[in-house]
C-alpha positions as CSV (number, residue, x, y, z in Angstrom):
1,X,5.6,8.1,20.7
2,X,5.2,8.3,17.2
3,X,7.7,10.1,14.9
4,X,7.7,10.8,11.1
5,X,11.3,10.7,9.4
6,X,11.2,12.7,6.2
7,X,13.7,12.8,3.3
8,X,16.7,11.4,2.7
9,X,16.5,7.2,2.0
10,X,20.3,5.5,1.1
11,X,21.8,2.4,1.0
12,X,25.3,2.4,2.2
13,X,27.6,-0.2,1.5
14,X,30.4,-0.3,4.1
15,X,34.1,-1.8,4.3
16,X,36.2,-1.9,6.8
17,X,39.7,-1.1,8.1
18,X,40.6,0.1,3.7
19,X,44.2,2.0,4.3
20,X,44.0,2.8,0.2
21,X,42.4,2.0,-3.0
22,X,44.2,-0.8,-4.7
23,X,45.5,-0.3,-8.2
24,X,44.4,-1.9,-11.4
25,X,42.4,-5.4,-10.4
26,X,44.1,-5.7,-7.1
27,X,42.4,-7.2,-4.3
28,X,42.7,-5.7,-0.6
29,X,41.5,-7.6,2.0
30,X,39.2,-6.2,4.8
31,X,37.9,-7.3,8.2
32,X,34.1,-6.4,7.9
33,X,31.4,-5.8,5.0
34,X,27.7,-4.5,6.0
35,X,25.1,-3.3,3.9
36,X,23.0,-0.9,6.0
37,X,19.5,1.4,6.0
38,X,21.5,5.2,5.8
39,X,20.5,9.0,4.8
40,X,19.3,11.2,7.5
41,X,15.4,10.0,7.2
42,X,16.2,6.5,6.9
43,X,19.4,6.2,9.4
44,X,17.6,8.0,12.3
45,X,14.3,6.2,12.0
46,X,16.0,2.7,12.6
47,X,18.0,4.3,15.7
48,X,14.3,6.1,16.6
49,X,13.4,3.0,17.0
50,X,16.1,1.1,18.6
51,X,15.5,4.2,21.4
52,X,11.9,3.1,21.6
53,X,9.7,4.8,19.4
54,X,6.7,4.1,17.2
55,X,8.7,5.6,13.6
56,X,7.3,6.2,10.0
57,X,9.3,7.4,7.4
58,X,8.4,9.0,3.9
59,X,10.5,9.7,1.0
60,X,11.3,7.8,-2.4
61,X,13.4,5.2,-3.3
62,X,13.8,3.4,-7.0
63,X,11.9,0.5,-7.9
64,X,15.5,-1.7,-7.9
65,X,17.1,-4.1,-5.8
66,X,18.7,-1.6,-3.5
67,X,15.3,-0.4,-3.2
68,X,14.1,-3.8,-2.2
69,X,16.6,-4.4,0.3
70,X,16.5,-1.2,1.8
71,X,12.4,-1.8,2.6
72,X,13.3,-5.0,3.8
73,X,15.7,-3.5,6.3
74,X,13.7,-0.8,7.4
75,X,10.9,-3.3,8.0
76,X,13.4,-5.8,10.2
77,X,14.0,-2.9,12.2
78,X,10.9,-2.2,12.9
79,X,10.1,1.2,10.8
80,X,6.7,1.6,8.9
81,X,7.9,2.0,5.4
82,X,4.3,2.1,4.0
83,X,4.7,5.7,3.1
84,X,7.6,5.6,1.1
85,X,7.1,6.5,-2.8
86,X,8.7,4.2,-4.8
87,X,9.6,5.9,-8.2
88,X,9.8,3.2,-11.6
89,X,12.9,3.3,-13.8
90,X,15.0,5.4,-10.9
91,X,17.7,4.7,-8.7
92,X,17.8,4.1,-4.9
93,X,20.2,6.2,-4.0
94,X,23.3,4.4,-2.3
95,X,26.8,5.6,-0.8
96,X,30.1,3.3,-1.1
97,X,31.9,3.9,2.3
98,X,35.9,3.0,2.5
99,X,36.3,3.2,6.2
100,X,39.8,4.2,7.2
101,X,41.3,3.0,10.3
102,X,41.1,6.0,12.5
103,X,37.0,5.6,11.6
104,X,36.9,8.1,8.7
105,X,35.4,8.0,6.1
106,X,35.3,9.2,2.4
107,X,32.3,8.3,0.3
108,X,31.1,7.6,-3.3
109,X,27.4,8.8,-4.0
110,X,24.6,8.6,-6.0
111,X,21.6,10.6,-5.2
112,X,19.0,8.7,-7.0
113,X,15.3,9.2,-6.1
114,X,16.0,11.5,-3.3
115,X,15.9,14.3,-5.4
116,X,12.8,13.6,-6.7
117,X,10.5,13.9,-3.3
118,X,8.2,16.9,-3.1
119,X,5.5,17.1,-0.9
120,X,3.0,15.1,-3.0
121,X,4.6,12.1,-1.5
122,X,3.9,12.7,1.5
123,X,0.8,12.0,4.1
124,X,-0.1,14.9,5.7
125,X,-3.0,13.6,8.3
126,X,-0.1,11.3,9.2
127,X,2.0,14.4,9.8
128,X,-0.3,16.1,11.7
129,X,-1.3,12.9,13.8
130,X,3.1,12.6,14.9
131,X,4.1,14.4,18.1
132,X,7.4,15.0,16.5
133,X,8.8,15.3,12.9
134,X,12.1,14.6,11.6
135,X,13.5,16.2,8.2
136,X,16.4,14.7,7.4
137,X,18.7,15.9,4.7
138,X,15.9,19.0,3.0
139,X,19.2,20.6,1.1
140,X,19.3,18.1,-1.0
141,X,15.3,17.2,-1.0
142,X,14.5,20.2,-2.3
143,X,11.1,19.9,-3.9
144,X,10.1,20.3,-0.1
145,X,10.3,24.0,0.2
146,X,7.1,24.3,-1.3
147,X,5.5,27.1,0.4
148,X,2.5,24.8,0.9
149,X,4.8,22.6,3.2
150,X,6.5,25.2,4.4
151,X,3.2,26.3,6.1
152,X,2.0,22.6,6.9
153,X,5.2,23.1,8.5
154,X,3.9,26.1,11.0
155,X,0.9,24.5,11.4
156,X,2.3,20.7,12.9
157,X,4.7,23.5,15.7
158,X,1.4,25.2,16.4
159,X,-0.7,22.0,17.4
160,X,2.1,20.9,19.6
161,X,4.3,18.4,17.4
162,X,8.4,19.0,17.6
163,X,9.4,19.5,14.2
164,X,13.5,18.7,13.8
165,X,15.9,19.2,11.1
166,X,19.4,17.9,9.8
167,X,21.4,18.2,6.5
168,X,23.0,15.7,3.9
169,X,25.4,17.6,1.7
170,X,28.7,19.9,2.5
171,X,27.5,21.9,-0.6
172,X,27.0,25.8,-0.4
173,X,24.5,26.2,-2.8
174,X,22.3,23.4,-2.0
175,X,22.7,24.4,1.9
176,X,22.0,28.6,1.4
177,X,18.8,27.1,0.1
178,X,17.7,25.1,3.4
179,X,17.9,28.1,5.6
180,X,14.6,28.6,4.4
181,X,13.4,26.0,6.1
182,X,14.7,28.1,9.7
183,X,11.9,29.6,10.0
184,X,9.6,26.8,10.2
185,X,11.2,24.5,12.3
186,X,12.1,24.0,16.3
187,X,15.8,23.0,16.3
188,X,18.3,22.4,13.3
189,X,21.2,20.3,13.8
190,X,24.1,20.4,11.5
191,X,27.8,19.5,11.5
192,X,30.3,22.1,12.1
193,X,31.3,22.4,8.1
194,X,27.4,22.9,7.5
195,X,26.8,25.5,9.6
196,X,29.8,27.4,8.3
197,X,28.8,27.0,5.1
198,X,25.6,28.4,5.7
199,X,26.0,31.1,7.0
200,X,29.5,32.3,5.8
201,X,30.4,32.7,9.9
202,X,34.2,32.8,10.8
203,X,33.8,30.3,13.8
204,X,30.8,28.2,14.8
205,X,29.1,30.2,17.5
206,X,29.1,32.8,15.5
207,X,27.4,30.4,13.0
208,X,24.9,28.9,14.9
209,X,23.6,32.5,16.3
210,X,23.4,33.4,12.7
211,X,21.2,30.7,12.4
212,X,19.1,31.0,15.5
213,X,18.5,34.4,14.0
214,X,16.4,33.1,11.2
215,X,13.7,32.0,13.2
216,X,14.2,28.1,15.1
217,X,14.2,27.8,18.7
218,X,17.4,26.1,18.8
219,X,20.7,25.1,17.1
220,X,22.5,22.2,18.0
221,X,26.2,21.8,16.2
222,X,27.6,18.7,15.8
223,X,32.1,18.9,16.4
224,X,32.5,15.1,16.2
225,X,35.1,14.3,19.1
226,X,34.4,18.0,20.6
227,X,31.0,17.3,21.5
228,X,28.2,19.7,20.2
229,X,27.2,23.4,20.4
230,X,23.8,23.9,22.1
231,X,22.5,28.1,21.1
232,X,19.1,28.9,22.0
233,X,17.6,32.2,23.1
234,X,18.8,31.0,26.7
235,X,23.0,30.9,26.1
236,X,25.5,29.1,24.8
237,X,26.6,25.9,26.1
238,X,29.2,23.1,25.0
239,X,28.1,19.1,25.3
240,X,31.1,17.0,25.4
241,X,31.7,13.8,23.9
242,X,31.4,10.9,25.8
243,X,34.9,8.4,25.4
244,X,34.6,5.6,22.8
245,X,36.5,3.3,21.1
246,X,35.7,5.1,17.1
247,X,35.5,2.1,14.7
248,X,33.2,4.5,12.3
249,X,32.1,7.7,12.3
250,X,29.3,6.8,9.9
251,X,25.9,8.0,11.2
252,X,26.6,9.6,14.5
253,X,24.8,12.8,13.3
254,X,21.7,10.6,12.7
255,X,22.3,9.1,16.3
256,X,22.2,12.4,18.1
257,X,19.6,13.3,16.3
258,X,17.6,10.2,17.6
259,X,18.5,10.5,20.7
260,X,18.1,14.6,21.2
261,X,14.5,13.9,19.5
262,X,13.7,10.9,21.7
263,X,14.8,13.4,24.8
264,X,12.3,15.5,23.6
265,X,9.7,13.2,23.7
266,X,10.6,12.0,27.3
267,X,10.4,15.9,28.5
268,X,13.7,16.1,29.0
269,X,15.2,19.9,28.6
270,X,17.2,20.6,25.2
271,X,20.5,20.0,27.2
272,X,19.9,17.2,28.4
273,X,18.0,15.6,25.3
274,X,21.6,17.2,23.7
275,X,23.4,14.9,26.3
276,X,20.9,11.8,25.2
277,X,22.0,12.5,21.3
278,X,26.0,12.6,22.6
279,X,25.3,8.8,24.1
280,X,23.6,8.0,20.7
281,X,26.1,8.6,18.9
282,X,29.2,7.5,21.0
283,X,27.0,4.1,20.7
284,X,26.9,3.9,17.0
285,X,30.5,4.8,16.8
286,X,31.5,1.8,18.5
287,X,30.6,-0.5,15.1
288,X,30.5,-0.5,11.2
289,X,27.5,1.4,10.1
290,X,24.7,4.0,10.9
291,X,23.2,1.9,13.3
292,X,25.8,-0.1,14.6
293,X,26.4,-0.4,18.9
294,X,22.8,0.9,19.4
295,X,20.4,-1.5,20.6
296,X,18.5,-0.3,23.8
297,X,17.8,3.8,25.5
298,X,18.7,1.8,28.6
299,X,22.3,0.7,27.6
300,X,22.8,4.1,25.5
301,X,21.9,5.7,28.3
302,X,24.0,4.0,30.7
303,X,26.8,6.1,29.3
304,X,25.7,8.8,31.2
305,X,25.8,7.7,34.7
């Protein structure tokens, strides 16, 4: 089951239970420390593959030490990072995550080389050889609404392959621009505040009918402890969350999104592949990082019985 991830490639470094920022050269200490593989290309395809599935990813990174570690993690977890660009004198872009104790958490950011992929960096046999494609975080990877990839785009969903987007920022600008990728792709799946923002919507059916309007087959809204909003020509329908003890809420988009894609792939309908990204995600939330509490689609999907 081979999927590409393309996009969005971060290092996040991660601290855990931080209550405040101390003042001056104070020192707080904290229970937990991890350096993970993050972004919504490089988050997903580790939990693709924790789910089972054959994953490459493509995007760029810097030609730094972040950008070192982050291959080497990718490649522990069993991603093919063969395709990834690596761009001289830029910076892999990294997040510094303060994790709260109720499993928030408020980030410091540097894009880096994400902004810098365009289609050129990518392999399009490759793309047409995946029976699903993941593009993770195109509002702020914009060079990819090249309307050459835009209709490579059409062509992958008219040979048969699932093609799958989510979003990065909570930005208006940078997100008005991605609903031109609508058109050109089977299912988006943004957070509640995305899908808002969007579309300008008062409440999020309204918003995620708006966006089913543009042209995808389906629109799955992430609410965090409400569950998701599934909209496809079909209905409505809401997807609970499953119970779990939050320690971070850090990558449970990319989660679902694993998990709704690996449905997918197992012919599962898009509510119950919506159901299979809810167990994802209640996994990861169980641990510090985006790919924390997932090991196995047996276990995650355990939580359904």
């Amino acid at each position: 089951m081979t999927v590409v991830t393309v996009g969005v490639h971060i290092v996040d470094i991660l601290a855990r239970p931080v209550e405040h920022i101390p003042q001056g050269q104070d020192t707080v200490l904290v229970d937990q420390i991890r350096l993970t593989a993050a972004g919504a290309a490089a988050g997903t395809a580790v939990d693709l593959v924790k789910l089972g599935n054959e994953v490459v990813t493509m995007g760029a990174i810097g030609d730094d030490e972040l950008g070192d570690f982050l291959l080497m993690i990718l490649a522990k977890r069993g991603v093919d990072t063969s395709r990834l660009v690596r761009r001289a004198g830029e910076q892999t872009a990294a997040s510094i995550l303060p994790i709260r104790p109720d499993g928030g958490r408020p980030s410091f950011h540097v894009p880096g080389a994400n902004l810098s992929v365009t289609p050129a960096d990518l392999d399009p046999d490759l793309l047409r050889a995946a029976r699903a494609v993941h593009l993770g975080g195109v509002d702020v990877t914009f060079g990819l609404g090249d309307p050459a990839f835009l209709a490579l785009l059409d062509a992958l969903r008219a040979a048969g392959t699932v093609v799958t987007m989510d979003l990065l920022s909570e930005m208006p600008d940078l997100l008005g621009m991605a609903r031109a990728f609508l058109p050109h792709v089977d299912y988006v799946l943004p957070n509640e505040s995305q899908a808002l923002l969007m579309t300008g919507a008062g409440d999020v059916e309204s918003a995620a009918r708006t966006l089913l309007a543009d042209g995808p087959r389906g629109v799955l809204v992430t609410l965090g402890a409400e569950g998701s909003l599934v909209v496809t020509e079909a209905g409505t329908q809401r997807v609970p969350a499953l119970k779990a003890d939050v320690s971070d809420t850090t990558g449970c988009g990319d989660a679902y999104c694993a998990g709704f894609i690996t449905g997918l792939l197992h012919d599962q309908d898009v509510l119950t592949a919506a159901r299979w990204g809810t167990a994802a995600a209640a996994r990861v939330a169980t641990g510090l990082g985006s790919d924390a509490g997932l090991t196995d689609l047996s276990s995650t999907l355990d939580l359904l019985a």
